[in-house]
N, C-alpha and C positions, 0 to 999 in steps of 0.2 A: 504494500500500500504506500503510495508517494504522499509526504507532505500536501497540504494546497498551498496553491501557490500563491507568494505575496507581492504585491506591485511596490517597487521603491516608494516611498512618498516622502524620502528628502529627509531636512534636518529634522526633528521632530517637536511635535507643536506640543504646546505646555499651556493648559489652564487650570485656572484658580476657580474651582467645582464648586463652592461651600464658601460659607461665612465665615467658616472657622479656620480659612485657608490652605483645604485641601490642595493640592495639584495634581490632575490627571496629566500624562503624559501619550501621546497620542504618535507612535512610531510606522506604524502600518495606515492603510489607505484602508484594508479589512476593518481594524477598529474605529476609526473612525465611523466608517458605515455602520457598526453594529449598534455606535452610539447614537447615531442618530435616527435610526430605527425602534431602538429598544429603551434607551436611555435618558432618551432628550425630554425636559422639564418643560417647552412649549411647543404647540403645533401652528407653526405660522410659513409664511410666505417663504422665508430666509429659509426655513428648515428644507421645506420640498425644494428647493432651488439647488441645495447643499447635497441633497439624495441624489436629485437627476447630473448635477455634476460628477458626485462621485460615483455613478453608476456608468457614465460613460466615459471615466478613466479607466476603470475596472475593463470596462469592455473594450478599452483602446480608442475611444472615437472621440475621447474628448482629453486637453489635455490635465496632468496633473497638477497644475501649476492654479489651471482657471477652479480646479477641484479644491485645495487648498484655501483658496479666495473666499472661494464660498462657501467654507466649512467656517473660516476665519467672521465670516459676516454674520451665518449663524448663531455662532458662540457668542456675537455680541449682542443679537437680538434675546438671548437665551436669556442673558443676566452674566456669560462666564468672561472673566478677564485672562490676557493672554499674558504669561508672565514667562521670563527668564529666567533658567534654573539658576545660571552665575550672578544676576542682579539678586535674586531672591537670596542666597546663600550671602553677597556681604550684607545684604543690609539685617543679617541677623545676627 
């Protein structure tokens, strides 16, 4: 049985989930989509925008750059802030 298979999706994207300042780390194009399928705290415009992008990196026909964009637009529609693990770490 082969692995599935995971699509690059670059540096990896880092949000602050929670009040209490969790940070999800978001390294695959896979979790992303699982999050925002199964995970995501609002149903709005941004979120389906964020699906059909990242569905047609997944399938190759869109890029993953513009998929990124609009997972990035999501998370701010959601309530989630995008943070830096290295800024996060000095300023503790």
């Amino acid at each position: 049985m082969q692995p599935p298979l995971t699509i690059y999706w670059g540096k990896p994207i880092s949000l602050v989930v929670s009040p209490e300042g969790d940070v999800k780390n978001f390294s695959t194009i896979e979790q992303v989509h699982y999050w925002l399928r199964k995970k995501w705290p609002v149903a709005d415009t941004a979120q389906d925008h964020a699906i059909e992008c990242i569905e047609a990196a997944m399938d190759c026909l869109g890029s993953v750059g513009d998929a990124r964009s609009a997972f990035l637009g999501a998370a701010g529609t959601a309530g989630f802030v995008p943070c830096e693990p290295a800024a996060r770490a000095l300023a503790a």
